[in-house]
KOLVEXFI-249073 format. One record per residue (C-alpha): residue in one letter; residue number from 1; x, y, z. Coordinates in steps of 0.05 Angstrom, whole numbers, plus 32768, in hexadecimal, padded with zeros to 4 digits. Each point is the difference from the previous one (the first is absolute). Example, Ala and Ser with C-alpha at 12.3 -4.5 7.8 and 13.67 -1.06 7.14 Angstrom:
<sites>
SITE, a, 1, 80F6, 7FA6, 809C
SITE, s, 2, 801B, 8045, 7FF3
</sites>
This chain:
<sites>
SITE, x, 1, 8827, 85D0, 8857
SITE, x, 2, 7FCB, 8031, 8004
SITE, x, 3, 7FB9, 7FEE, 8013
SITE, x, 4, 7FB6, 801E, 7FF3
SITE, x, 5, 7FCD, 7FEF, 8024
SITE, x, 6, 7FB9, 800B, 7FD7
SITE, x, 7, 7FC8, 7FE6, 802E
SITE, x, 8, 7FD2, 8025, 7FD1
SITE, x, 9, 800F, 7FF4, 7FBE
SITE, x, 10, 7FE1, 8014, 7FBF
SITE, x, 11, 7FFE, 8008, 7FB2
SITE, x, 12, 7FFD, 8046, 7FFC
SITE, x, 13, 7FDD, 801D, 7FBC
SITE, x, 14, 8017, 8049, 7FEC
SITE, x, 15, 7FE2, 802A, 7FD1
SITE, x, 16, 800D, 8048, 7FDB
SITE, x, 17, 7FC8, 8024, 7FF1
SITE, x, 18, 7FFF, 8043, 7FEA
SITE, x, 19, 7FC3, 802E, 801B
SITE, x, 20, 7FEB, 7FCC, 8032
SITE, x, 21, 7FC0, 8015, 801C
SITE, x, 22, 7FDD, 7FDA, 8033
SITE, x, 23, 7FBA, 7FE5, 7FE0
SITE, x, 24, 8016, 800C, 7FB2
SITE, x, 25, 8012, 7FCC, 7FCE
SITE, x, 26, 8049, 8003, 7FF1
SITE, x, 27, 8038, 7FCD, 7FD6
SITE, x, 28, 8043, 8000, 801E
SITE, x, 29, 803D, 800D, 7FD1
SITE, x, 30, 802D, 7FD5, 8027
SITE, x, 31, 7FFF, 7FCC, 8031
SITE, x, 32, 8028, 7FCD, 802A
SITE, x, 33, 7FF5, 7FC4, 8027
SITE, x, 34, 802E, 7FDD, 8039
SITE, x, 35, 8008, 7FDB, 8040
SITE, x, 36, 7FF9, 8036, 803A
SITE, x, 37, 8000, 8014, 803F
SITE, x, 38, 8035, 802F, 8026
SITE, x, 39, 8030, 7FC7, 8012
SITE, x, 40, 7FF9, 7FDF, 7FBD
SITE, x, 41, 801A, 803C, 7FDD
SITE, x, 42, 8036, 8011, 8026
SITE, x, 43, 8018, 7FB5, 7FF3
SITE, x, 44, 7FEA, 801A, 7FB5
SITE, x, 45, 8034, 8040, 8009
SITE, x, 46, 8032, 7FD8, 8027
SITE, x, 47, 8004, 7FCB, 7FCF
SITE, x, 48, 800C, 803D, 7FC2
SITE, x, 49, 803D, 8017, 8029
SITE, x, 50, 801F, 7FB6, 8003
SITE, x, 51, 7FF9, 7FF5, 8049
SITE, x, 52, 7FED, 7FB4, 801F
SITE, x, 53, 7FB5, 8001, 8013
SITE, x, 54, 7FC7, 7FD1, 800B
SITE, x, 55, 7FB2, 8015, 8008
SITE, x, 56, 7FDE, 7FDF, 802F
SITE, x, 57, 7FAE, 8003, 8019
SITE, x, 58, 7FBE, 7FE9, 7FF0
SITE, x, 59, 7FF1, 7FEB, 7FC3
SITE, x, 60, 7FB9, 7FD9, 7FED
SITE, x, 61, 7FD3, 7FEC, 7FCB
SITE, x, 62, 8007, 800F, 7FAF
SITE, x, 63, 801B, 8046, 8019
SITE, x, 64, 8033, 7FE9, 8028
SITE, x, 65, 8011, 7FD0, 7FD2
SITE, x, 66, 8008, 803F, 7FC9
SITE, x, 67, 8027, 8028, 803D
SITE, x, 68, 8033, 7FC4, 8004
SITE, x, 69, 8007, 7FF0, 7FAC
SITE, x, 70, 800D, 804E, 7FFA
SITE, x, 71, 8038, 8009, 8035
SITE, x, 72, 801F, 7FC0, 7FDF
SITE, x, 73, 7FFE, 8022, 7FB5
SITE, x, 74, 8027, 8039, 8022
SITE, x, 75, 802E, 7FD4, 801C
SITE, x, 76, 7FF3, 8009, 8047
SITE, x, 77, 8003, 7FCC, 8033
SITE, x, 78, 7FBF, 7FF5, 802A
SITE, x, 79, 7FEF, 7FCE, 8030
SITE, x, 80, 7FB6, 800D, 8017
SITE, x, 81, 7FD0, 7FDB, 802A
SITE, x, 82, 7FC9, 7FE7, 7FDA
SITE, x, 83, 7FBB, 8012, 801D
SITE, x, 84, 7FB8, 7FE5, 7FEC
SITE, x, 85, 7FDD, 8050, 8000
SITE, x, 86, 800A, 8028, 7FBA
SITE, x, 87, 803C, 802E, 8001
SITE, x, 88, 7FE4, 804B, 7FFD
SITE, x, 89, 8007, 802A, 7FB9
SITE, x, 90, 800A, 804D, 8000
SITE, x, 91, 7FF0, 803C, 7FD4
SITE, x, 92, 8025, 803D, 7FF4
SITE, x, 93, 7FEB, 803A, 7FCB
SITE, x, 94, 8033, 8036, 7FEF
SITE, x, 95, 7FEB, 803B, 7FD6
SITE, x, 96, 8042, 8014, 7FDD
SITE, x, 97, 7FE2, 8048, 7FF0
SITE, x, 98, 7FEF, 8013, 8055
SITE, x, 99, 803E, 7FCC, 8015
SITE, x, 100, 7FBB, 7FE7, 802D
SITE, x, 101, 7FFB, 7FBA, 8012
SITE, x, 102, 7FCB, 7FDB, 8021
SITE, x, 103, 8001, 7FB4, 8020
SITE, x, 104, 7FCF, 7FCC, 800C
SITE, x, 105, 8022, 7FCC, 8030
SITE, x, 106, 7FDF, 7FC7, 8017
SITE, x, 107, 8006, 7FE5, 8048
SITE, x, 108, 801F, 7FBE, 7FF8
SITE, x, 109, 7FF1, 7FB3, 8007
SITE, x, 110, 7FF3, 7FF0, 8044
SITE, x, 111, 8032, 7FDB, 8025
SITE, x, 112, 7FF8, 7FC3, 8029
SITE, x, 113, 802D, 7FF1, 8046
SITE, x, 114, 8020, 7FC9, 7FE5
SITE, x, 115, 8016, 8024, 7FBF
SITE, x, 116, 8012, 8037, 8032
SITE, x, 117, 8038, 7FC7, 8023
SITE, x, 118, 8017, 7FE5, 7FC1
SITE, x, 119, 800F, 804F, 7FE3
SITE, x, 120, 8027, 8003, 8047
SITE, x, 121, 802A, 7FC7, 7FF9
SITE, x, 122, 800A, 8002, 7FB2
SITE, x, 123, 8023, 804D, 8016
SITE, x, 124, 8025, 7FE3, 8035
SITE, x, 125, 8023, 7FCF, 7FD9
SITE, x, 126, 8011, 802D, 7FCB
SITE, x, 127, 801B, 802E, 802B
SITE, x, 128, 8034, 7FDB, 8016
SITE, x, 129, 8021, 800E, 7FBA
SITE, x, 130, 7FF2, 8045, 8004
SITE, x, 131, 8016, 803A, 8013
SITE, x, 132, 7FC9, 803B, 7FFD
SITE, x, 133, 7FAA, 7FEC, 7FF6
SITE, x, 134, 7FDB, 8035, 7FEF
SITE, x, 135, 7FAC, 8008, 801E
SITE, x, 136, 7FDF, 8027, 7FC5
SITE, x, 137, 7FB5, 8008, 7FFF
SITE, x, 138, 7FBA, 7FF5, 8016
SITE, x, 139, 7FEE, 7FC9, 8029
SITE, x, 140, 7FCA, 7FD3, 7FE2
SITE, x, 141, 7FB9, 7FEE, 8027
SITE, x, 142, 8019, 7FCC, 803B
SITE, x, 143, 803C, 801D, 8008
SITE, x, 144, 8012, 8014, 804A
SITE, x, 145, 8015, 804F, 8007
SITE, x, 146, 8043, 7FF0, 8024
SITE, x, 147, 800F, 7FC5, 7FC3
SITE, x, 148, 803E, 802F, 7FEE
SITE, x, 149, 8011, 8017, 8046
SITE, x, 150, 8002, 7FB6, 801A
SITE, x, 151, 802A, 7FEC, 7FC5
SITE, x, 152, 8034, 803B, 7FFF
SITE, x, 153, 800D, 7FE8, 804E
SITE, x, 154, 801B, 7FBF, 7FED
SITE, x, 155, 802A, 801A, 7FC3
SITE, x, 156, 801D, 802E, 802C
SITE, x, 157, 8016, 7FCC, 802C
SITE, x, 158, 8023, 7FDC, 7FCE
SITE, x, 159, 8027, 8043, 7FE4
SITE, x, 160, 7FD1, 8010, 7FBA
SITE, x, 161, 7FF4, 8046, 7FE9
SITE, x, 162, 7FAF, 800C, 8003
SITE, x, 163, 7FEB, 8037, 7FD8
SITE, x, 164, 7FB2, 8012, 8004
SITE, x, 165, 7FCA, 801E, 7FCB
SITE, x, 166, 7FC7, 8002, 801E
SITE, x, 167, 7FC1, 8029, 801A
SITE, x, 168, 7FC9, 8007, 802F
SITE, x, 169, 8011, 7FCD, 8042
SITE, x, 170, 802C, 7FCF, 7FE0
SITE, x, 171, 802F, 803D, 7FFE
SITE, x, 172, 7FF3, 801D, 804A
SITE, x, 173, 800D, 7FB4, 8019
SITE, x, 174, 8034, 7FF3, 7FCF
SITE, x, 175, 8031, 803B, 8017
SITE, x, 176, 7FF2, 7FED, 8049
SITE, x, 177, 8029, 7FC6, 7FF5
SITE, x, 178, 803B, 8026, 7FE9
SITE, x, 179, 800A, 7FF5, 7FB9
SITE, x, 180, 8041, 8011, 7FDB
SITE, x, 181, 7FDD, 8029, 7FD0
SITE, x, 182, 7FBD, 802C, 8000
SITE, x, 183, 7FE7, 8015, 7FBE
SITE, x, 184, 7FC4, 8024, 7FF7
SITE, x, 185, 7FE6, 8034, 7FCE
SITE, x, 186, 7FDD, 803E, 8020
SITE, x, 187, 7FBD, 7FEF, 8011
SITE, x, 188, 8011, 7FC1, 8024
SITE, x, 189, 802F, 801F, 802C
SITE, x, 190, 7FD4, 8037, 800F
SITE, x, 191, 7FD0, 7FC7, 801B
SITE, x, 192, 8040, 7FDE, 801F
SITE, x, 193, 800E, 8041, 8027
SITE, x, 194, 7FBC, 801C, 800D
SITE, x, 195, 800D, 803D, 7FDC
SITE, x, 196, 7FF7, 8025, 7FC1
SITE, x, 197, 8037, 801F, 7FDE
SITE, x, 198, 7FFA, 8046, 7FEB
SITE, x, 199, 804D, 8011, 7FEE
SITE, x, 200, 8044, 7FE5, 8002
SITE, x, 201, 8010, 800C, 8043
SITE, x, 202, 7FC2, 7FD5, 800E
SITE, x, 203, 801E, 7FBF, 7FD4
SITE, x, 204, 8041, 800E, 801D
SITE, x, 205, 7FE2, 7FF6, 8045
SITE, x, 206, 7FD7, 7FBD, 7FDF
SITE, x, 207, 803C, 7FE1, 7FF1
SITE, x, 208, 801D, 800A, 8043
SITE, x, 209, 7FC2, 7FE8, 8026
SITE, x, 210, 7FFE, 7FC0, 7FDC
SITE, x, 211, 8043, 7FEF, 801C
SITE, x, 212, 7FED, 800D, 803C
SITE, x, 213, 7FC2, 7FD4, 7FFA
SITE, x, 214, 8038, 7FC5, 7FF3
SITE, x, 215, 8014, 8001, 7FBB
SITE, x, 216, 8057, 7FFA, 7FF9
SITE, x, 217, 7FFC, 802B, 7FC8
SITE, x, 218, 7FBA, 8026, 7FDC
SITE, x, 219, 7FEE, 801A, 7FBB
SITE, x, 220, 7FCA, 802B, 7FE9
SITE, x, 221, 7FFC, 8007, 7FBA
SITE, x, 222, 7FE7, 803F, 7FDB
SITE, x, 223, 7FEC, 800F, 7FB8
SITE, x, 224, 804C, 801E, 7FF1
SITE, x, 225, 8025, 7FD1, 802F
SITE, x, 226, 8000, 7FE8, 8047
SITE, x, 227, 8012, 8027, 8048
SITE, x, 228, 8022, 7FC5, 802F
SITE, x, 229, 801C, 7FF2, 8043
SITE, x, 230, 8041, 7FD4, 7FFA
SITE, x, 231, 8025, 7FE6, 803C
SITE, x, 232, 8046, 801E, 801A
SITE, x, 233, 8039, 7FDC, 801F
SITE, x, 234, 7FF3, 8018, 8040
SITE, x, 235, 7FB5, 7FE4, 7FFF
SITE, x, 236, 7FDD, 803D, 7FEA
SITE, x, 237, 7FE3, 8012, 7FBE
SITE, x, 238, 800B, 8035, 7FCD
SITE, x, 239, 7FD0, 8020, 7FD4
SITE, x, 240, 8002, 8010, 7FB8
SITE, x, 241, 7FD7, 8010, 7FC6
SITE, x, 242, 8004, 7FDF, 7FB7
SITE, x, 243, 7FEC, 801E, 7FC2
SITE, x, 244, 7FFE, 7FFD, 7FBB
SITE, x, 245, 7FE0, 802D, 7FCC
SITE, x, 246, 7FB9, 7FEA, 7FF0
SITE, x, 247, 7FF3, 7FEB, 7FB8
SITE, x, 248, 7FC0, 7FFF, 7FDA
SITE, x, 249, 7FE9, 7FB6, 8012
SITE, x, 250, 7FE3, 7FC7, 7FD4
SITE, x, 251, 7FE3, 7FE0, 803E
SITE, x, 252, 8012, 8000, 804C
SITE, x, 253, 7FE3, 7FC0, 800C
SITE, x, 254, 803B, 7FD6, 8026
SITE, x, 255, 8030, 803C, 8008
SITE, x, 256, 8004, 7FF7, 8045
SITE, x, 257, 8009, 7FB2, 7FF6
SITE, x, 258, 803F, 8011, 7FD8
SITE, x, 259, 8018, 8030, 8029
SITE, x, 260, 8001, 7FCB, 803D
SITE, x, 261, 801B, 7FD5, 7FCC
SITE, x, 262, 803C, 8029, 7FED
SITE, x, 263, 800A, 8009, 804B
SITE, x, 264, 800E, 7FC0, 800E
SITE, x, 265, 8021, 7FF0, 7FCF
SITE, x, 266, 8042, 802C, 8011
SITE, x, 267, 7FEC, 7FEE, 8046
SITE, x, 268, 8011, 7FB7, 7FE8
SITE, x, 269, 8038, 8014, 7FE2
SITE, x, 270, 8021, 8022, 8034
SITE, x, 271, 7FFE, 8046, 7FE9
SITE, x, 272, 7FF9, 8042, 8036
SITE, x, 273, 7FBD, 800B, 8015
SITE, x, 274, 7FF3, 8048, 7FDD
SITE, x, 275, 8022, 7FDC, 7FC3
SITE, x, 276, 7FC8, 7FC9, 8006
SITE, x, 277, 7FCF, 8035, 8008
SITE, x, 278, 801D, 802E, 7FBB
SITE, x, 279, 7FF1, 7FBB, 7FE0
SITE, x, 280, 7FBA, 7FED, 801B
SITE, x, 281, 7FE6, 8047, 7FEA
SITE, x, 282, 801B, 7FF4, 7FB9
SITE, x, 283, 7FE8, 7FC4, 7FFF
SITE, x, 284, 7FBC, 801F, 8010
SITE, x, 285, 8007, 8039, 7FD1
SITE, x, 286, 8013, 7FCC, 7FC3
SITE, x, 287, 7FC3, 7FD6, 8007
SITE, x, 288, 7FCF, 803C, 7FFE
SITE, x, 289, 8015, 8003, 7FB7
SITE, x, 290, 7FE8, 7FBB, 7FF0
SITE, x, 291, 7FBA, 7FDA, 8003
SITE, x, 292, 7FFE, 7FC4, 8032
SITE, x, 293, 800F, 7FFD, 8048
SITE, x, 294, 8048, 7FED, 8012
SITE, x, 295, 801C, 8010, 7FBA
SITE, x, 296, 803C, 8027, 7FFB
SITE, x, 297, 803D, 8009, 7FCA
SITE, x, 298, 803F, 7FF9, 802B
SITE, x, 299, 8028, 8029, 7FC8
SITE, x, 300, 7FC9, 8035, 800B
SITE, x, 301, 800D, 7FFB, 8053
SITE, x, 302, 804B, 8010, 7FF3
SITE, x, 303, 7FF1, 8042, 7FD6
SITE, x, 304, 7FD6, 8019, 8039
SITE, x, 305, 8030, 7FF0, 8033
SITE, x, 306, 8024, 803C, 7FF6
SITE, x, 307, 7FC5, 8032, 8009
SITE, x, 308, 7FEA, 7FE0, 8048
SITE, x, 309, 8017, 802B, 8036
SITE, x, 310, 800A, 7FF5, 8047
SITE, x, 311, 7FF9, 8037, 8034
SITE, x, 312, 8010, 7FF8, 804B
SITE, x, 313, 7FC7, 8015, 802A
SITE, x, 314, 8019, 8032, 8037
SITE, x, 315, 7FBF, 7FFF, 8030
SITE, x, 316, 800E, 7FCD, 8030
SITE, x, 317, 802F, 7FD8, 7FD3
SITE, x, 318, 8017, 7FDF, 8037
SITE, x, 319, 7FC8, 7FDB, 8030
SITE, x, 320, 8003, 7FCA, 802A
</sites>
């Protein structure tokens, strides 16, 4: 069983609008409405390419009640805790002729102590069916910065996979305590690493220095792909770089959700790491051709399969 862990959940409202212009009056073409949040779609994703899952989190008030009734339409197991504040709603506008998007996301309902301890021991019973739990997200208001860090220190104790999604401090704290798997997109692992990016060379070297700041294995995704550090046999890592040809998108909203998705999910199933990664970057490419976070066509993951490319990287592909 797979787990994701949503402590800020959401029903996330996308819109296409051609032209968009900040301060004009516009009418969107189309438009699409589901429960959200970057855990809840990759249990979305995992759940279109048949793998076990359950979404766990937050989930309060007529929102959370809409979060919970959607993910059960879709046929996806939840088991959230039930809090008194109003689950959080978010915006995003894509203009299909600029391939622009803009989002509006709310903070989050503010979380209590005690709904803080029951969230801790609902996960730690369910993990003791599990086998990997995925951290995806923004923490909500109450909310302690090291939440993930403290909680990927007792799954590692009892043998889980932890994979983290995150930004900002939750991240910084969260690979301190040596997660399995690291997975930001560029500009949170600049912040992770202090550093701005300016070439590949410079997200090669990213990739290694998250490692070194604890995580087993790290993965920075890019628009085309991703550039990762995997563990060797003999404890160190290798580098490589995954790409796939970029295709005129619908909407990037969730790509990276799927991607993470798609990597665990041949993670799960036992496949070779740069074989899980070939997968999570189709994944990510597939859902950019489709409105809603999480969404993907697994027929349409299997045609791109064939145009992702992986390339060893030679500058320091061995490192400690």
């Amino acid at each position: 069983m797979i787990i994701t862990v949503t402590l800020n959940a959401a029903i996330d409202r996308t819109l296409l609008v051609p032209n968009f212009q900040p301060g004009r009056r516009h009418r969107t073409v189309e438009s699409t409405t589901m429960a959200g949040g970057k855990g809840v779609n990759v249990a979305r994703t995992l759940k279109k390419l048949g793998q076990p899952v359950i979404a766990t989190g937050f989930a309060g008030g007529s929102t959370g009640t809409r979060i919970v009734e959607q993910l059960t339409e879709e046929s996806i197991l939840t088991d959230f805790v039930r809090i008194r504040a109003e689950s959080r709603t978010n915006l995003s506008v894509v203009d299909p002729t600029t391939g622009e998007q803009t989002e509006i996301n709310e903070r989050g309902a503010q979380i209590t102590s005690r709904e803080m301890e029951l969230f801790h021991d609902k996960l730690m019973y369910l993990a003791r069916g599990a086998e990997v739990v995925v951290f995806a997200g923004s923490l909500p208001p109450g909310v302690e910065a090291d939440a993930y860090a403290e909680m990927i220190r007792e799954l590692r104790k009892q043998g889980l996979t932890t994979v983290v999604d995150t930004d900002g401090e939750p991240l910084r704290l969260a690979v301190r305590a040596e997660p399995t798997v690291v997975s930001p997109n560029v500009l949170e692992a600049e912040e992770l690493v202090g550093h701005e990016f300016n070439d590949d060379e410079d997200r090669t070297i990213a990739v290694r220095e998250m490692v070194d700041l604890g995580a087993q294995e790290a993965i920075m995704t890019v628009d085309d792909g991703c550039f990762a550090a995997l563990p060797t046999v003999d404890g160190g890592h290798r580098l490589v770089r995954v790409r796939v040809a970029m295709r005129e998108p619908v909407a990037t909203v969730g790509s990276g959700d799927a991607f993470l998705a798609g990597y665990v999910a041949a993670r799960y199933s036992g496949e070779p790491l740069e074989e899980c990664l070939r997968f999570g970057v189709a994944c990510g490419a597939e859902s950019t051709q489709r409105l809603g976070a999480g969404v993907v066509d697994p027929r349409g993951v299997d045609r791109l399969l064939g145009e992702v490319s992986v390339e060893a990287l030679s500058s320091g592909a061995e490192v400690g």
